[in-house]
C-alpha positions as CSV (number, residue, x, y, z in Angstrom):
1,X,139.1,-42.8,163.8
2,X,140.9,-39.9,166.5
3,X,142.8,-38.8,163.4
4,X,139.4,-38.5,160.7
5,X,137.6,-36.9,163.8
6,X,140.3,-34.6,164.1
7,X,140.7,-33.8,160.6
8,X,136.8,-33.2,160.3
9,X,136.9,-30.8,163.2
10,X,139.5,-28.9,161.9
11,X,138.0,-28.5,158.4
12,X,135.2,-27.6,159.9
13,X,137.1,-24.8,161.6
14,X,139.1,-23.7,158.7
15,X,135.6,-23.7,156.6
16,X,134.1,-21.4,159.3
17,X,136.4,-18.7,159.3
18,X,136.6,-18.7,155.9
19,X,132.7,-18.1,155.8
20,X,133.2,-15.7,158.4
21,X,136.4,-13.5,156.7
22,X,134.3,-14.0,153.1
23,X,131.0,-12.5,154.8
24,X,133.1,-9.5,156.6
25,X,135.0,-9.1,153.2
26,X,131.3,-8.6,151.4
27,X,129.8,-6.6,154.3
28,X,133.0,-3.9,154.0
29,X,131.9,-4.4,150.2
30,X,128.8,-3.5,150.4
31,X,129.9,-0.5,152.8
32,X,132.0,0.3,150.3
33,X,129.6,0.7,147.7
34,X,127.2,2.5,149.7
35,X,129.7,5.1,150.4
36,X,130.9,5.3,146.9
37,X,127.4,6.3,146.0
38,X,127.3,3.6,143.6
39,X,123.5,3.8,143.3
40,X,123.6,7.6,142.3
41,X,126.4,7.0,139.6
42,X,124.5,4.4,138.4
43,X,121.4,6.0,138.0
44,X,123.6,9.4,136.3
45,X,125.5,6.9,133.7
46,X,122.4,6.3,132.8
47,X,120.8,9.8,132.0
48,X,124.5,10.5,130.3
49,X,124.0,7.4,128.3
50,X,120.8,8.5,127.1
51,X,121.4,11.8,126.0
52,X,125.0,10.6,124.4
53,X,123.0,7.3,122.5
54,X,120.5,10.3,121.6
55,X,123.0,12.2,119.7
56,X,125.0,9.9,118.2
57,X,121.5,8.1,116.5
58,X,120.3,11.3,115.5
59,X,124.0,12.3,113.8
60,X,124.1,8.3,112.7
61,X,120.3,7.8,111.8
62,X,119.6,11.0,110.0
63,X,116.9,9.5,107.9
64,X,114.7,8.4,110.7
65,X,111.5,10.6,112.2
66,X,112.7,12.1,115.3
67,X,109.6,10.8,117.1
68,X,110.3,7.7,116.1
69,X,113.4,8.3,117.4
70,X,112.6,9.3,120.6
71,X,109.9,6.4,121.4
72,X,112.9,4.1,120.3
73,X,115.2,5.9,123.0
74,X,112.4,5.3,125.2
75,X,112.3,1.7,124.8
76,X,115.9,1.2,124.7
77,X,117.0,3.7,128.1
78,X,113.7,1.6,129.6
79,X,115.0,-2.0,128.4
80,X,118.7,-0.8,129.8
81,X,117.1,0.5,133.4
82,X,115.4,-2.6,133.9
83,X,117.6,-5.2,132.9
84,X,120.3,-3.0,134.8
85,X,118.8,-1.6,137.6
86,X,120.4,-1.5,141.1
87,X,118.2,-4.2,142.7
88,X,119.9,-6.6,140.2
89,X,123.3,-5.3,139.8
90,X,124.1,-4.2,143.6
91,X,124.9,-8.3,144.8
92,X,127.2,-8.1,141.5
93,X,128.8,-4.7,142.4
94,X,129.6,-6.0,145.9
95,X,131.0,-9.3,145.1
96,X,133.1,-7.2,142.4
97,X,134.8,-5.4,144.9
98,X,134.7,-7.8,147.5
99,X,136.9,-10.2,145.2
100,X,138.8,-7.1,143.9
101,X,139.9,-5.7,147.2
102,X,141.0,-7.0,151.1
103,X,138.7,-6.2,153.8
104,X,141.4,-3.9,154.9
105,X,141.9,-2.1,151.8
106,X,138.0,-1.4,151.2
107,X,138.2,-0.3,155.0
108,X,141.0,2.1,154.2
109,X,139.0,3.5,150.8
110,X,135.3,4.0,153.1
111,X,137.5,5.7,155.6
112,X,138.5,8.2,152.7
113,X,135.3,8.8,151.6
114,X,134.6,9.4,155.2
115,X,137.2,12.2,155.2
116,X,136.4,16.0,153.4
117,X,138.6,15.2,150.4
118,X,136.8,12.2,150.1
119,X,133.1,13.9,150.2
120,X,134.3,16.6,147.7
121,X,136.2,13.8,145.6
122,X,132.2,11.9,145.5
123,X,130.3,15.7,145.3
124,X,132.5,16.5,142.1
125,X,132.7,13.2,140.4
126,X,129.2,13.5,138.4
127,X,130.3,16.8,137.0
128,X,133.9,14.7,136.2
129,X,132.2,11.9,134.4
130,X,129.8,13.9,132.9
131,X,132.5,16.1,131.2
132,X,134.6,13.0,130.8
133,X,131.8,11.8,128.5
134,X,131.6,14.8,126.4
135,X,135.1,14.5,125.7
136,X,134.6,11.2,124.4
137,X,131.3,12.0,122.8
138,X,133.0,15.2,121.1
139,X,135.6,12.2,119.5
140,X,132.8,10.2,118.7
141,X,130.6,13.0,116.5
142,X,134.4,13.7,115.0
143,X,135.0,10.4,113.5
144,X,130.7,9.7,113.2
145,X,131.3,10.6,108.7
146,X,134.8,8.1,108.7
147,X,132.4,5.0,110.4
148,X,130.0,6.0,107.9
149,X,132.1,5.5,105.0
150,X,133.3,2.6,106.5
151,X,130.1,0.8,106.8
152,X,129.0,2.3,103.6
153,X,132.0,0.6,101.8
154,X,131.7,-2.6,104.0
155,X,128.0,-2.7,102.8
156,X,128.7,-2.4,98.7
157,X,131.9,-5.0,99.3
């Protein structure tokens, strides 16, 4: 009975510092994302995403009203905001990086962000992802008549 006692006590131990380490690990997490400006990215991915689905349905969708178009767009980018927004992706995002990364290691990255590279690295990175996804748009519009043909062949196969 000493030996079950003592095994329940020490469970009981080994289960609390686990809770505790596991909440610490999500509260340097949710540090973490905070400091990262997650929120802010979010909410620019999706003003790039709208204008880049924009342009490639008006280059891929030729044919249809550009009213139509634009309620569409509407609908879509307000569908996407919804489903997507912060309130029910930031417990997602945290446990992300909170199974991704130590405590210690989150730690060390907040503590960068802290730091003035870190600040300027977070100021710039909007302008850096939004040129990152012209890039890729640019390859998209380029390739946009090969899809075409694809599809267009696929569809008479």
């Amino acid at each position: 009975m000493k030996k079950v006692m003592m095994m329940v006590a020490v469970l009981g131990l080994a289960f609390g510092a686990y809770a505790q380490e596991d909440a610490e690990r999500r509260a340097a997490a949710e540090e973490l994302v905070t400091v990262m400006r997650l929120k802010e990215t979010q909410d620019q991915a999706f003003d790039l995403m709208a204008t880049q689905m924009a342009t490639q349905f008006k280059s891929s969708l030729p044919m249809v009203d550009a009213g139509k178009m634009s309620k569409m767009m509407e609908k879509v980018m307000g569908l996407l905001k919804e489903e997507m927004s912060w309130e029910k992706m930031k417990g997602e995002y945290i446990g992300l990086y909170a199974k991704t990364f130590t405590t210690d290691e989150m730690k060390g990255v907040i503590a960068f962000y802290k730091t003035p590279a870190g600040k300027a690295f977070l100021d710039k990175q909007p302008e850096l992802m939004k040129q990152s996804m012209e890039i890729g748009q640019k390859a998209v519009l380029k390739i946009t008549p090969k899809i075409q043909t694809l599809l267009m062949q696929m569809m008479t196969e």
